[in-house]
N, C-alpha and C positions, 0 to 999 in steps of 0.2 A: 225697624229697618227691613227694608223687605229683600236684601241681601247679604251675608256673612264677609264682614270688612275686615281685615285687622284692626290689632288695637292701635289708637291714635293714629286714624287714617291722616293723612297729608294732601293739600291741596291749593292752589291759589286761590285769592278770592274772583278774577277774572280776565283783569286787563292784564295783557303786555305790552314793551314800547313800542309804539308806532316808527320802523327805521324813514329817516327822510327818503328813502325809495317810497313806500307806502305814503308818505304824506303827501307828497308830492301826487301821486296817482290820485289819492283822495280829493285832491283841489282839481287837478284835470280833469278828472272823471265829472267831478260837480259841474264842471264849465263845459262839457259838450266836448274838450279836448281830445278824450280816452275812450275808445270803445267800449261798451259791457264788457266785451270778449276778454279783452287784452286787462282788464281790469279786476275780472275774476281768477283770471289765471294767473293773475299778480300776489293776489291775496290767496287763493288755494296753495299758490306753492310756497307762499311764508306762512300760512296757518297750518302746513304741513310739517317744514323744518319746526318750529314751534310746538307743536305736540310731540314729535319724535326726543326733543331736547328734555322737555318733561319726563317721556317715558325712562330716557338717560338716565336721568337725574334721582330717578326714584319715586317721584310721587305719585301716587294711589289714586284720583281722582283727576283726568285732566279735562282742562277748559281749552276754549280756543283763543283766545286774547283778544279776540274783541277787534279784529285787524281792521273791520269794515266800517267799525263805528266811529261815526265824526266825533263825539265824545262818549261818555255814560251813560249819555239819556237822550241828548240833541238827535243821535243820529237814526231814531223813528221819525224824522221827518222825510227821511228817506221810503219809509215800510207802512209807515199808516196814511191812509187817506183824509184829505180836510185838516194836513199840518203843512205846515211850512217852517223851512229853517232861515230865518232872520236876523241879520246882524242886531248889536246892541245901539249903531247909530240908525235902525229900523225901528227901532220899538222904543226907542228912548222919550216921547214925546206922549205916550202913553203909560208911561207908568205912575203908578199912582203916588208914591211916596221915591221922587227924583233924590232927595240928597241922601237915603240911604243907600239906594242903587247906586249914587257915585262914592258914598262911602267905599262901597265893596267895591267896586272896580278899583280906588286907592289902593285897599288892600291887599288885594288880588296883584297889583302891578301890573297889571296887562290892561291892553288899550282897548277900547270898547269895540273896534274894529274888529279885532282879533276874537274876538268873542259871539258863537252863534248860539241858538236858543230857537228850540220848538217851540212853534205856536200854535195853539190852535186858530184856524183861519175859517172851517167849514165842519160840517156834517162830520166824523171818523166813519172813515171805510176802512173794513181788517185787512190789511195782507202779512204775507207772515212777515215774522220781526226778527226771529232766531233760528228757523229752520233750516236754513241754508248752513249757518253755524255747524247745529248739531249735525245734518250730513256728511259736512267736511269731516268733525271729529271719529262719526262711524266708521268713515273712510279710512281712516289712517291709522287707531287706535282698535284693538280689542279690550282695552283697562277700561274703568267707569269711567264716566263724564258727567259735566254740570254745566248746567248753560244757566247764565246771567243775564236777567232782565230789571231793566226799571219797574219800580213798584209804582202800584197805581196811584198812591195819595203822588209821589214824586212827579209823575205823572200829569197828572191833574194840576197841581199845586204850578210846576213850569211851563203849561200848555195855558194854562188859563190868563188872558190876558183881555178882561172886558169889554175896552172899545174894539177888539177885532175879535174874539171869540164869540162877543152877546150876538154878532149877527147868526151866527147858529145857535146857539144854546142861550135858555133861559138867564141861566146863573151856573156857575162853579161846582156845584152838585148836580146838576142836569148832565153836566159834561164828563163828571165821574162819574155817573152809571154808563155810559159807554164806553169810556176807557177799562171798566172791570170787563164787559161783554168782551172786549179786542181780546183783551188778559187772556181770558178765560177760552177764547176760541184759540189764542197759542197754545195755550199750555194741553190742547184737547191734540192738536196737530202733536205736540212734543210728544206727548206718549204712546202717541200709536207710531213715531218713530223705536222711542225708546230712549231714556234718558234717566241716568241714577239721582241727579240730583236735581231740582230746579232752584234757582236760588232767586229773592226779589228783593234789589237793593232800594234801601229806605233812609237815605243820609240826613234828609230835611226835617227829619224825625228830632235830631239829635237841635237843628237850629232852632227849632220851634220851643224848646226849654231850656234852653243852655245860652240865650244871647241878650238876657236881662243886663242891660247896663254897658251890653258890646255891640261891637261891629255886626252888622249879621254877615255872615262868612258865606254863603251861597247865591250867589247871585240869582237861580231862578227864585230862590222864595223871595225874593225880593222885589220880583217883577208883580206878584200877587200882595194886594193889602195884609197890613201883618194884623192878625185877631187875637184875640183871648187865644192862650194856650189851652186851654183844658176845652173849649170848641177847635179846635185844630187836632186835636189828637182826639177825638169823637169823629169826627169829620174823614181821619186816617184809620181809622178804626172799621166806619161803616165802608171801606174800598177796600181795607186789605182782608177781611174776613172774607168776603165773599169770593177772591183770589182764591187764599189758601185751602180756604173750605172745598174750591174745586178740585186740587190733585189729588189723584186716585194714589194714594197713600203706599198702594197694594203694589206699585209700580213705580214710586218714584219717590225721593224722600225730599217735603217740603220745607225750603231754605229759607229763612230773613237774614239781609246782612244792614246793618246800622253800624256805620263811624260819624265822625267830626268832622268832616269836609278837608280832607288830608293835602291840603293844596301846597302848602310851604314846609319851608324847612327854619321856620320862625313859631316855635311852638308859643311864643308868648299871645299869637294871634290866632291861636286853632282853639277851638270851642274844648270848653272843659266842665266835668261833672264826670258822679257816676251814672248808672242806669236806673237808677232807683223813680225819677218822675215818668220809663215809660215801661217801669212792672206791671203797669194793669193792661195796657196797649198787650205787654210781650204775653199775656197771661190770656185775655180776649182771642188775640187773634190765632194763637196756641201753635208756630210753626213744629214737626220735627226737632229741625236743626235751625238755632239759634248762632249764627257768625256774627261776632264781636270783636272789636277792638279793645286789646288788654293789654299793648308793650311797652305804653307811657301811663305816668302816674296821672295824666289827664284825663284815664276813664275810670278812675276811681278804684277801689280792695273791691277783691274778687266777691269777697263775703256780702258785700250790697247786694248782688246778682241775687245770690243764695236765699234773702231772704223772701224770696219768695217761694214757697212749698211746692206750686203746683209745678214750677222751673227745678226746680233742687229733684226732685222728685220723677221728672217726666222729660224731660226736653234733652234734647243732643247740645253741646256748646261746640262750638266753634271758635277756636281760644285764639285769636291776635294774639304770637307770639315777635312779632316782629314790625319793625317799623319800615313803610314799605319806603319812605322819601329821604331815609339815611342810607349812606353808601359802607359803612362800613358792617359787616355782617353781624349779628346775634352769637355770641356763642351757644355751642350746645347746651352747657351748664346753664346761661341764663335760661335759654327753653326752657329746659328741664324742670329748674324752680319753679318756671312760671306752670307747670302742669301738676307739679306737684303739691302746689298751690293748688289748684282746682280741685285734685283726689281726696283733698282733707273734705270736700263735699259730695261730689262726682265718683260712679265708677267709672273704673277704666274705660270701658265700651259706651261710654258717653262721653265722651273726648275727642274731637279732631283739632287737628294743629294747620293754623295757614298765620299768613301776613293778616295787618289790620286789615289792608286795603289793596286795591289795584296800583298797578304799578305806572299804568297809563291813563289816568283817567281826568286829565283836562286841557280841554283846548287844544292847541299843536304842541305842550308842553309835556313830556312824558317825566313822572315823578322822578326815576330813575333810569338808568344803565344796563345792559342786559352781563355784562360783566360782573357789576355786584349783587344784580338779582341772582348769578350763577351760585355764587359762594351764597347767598342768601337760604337758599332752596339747600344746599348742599350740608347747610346747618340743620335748617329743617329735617330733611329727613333722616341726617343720624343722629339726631336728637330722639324721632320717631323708635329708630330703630334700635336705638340702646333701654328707650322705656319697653320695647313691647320685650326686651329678652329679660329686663327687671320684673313686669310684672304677669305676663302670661303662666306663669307657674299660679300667680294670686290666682288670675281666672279661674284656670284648673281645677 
């Protein structure tokens, strides 16, 4: 790390809820309604109360909640060039495998209307994606910060839709090697602002092996033919190396976050496994910091992780201590266990604590409440804070 953290730093992993002021702005603003002006200064003075609430709150690391983004991934159709954001009754007509895309919409329960999705339509041309973000956070915060971006296989994988993509790009890997250039030219912009963490979320990762004999729970991999798993994760392999491989290390510490598509509060229909089919992916691509989800028995004993050396060995974890679509809070003891769980492999100083997942991140549906995210965080950090007085004497 290329700065002196406490132990088991604290952090979110991105999003926060979008309040129906914000959403509302976000649909006007799309429609010619809302000026920039009035639109930014909508979102500057809630991305402002929102960091100040964090710094409140105690956490180590703040993000800005994502206020701008129409969802996780969708809203670069706003930022890159040669995307468009297209309803699901736009693209329906082209997908290539229809009744598992209407699987997932069942499952999902939302109506296909409701549901937007980047496409690629043209050529990508860069503009920034998060920089505006990370300005706001400079602005308002002197504590670290992390900015959250879509990863390029996710990227790729939801942009890529053949009869309206092929008219610019050859095939599906033509169009991921531009999407790593776009990457790559953010993340060149983020550090000459300045930014402690970058993080690149990779969820489709987790569908790609885990939906043998199920639903597939994400609707954009579903808009793309589904392949052989072990060509899909070669395929994510040769976009996010070339990503990670770019941050200047010396200056920022490079983040993957991978969950199960945390969309319900029906855990019988949330992808499950442990991490064990994407140890060689997590070991290739060699982030830093490793954010995972670990607060249901859905992602499996901590000790699969483990077995791998060059992870057990090298890497920062990023421990889901908590489940971000349940409203009733974690207590501290479960934290607690759940980190102490990890030190039977882990030191200390390779430990940070956050939620699985974002707390906003689909559609106009925010997973939670900013109420029990309150008491959520409030868990977290004196969890943090009673491990760092147990074990900073160890350090010592």
């Amino acid at each position: 790390m290329t700065k002196s953290y406490p132990l088991f730093p604290t952090t979110l992993i991105g999003s926060w809820p979008r309040s129906r002021e914000v959403l509302l702005a976000l649909r006007k603003h799309r429609n010619g309604q809302m000026s920039d002006d009035d639109f930014n200064e909508l979102i500057e003075n809630e991305t402002a109360r929102i960091i100040k609430l964090q710094e409140k709150l105690g956490l180590d690391f703040i993000v800005s909640g994502e206020l701008s983004r129409d969802n996780y991934c969708s809203f670069v159709a706003d930022r890159i060039g040669g995307v468009d954001l297209l309803s699901m009754n736009d693209v329906i007509d082209y997908v290539p495998d229809k009744q598992s895309f209407e699987d997932i919409l069942s499952t999902l329960d939302v109506p296909s209307i409701a549901i937007r999705n980047a496409i690629c339509t043209g050529k990508l041309e860069y503009h920034p994606i998060a920089v505006n973000e990370l300005k706001m956070l400079k602005k308002y915060t002197d504590k670290p910060v992390k900015i959250t971006l879509p990863g390029p296989y996710l990227l790729t994988r939801s942009m890529w839709l053949s009869k309206l993509s092929g008219k610019a790009y050859d095939s599906k890997e033509d169009l991921g090697k531009d999407v790593v250039k776009i990457l790559q030219q953010e993340i060149d912009n983020l550090q000459k602002i300045g930014v402690d963490i970058i993080q690149f979320d990779e969820p489709v990762l987790t569908e790609v092996v885990f939906t043998e004999g199920k639903t597939r729970s994400f609707m954009c991999a579903a808009l793309a033919e589904k392949k052989d798993p072990t060509d899909e994760l070669e395929f994510a392999k040769s976009l996010l190396k070339p990503v990670m491989d770019h941050i200047d290390r010396n200056k920022s510490i490079a983040s993957m976050h991978v969950c199960r598509g945390n969309w319900s509060n029906d855990e019988s229909i949330l992808l499950t496994g442990a991490y064990t089919p994407l140890l060689d992916l997590f070991e290739y691509v060699d982030p830093d910091l490793l954010t995972l989800e670990y607060s249901t028995p859905r992602a499996g004993d901590f000790s699969t992780l483990m077995a791998s050396d060059q992870i057990r060995n090298n890497d920062i974890i990023g421990l889901g201590v908590e489940n971000p679509r349940l409203y009733d809070a974690e207590s501290v003891d479960f934290i607690k266990d759940k980190v102490k769980d990890a030190l039977q492999y882990l030191p200390a100083d390779r430990i940070f604590i956050n939620p699985d997942c974002g707390f906003a991140t689909f559609s106009n549906r925010p997973v939670n409440k900013e109420e029990f995210i309150t008491n959520k965080i409030n868990s977290l950090v004196e969890a943090s804070h009673q491990l760092r007085q147990e074990y900073s004497t160890v350090q010592e």
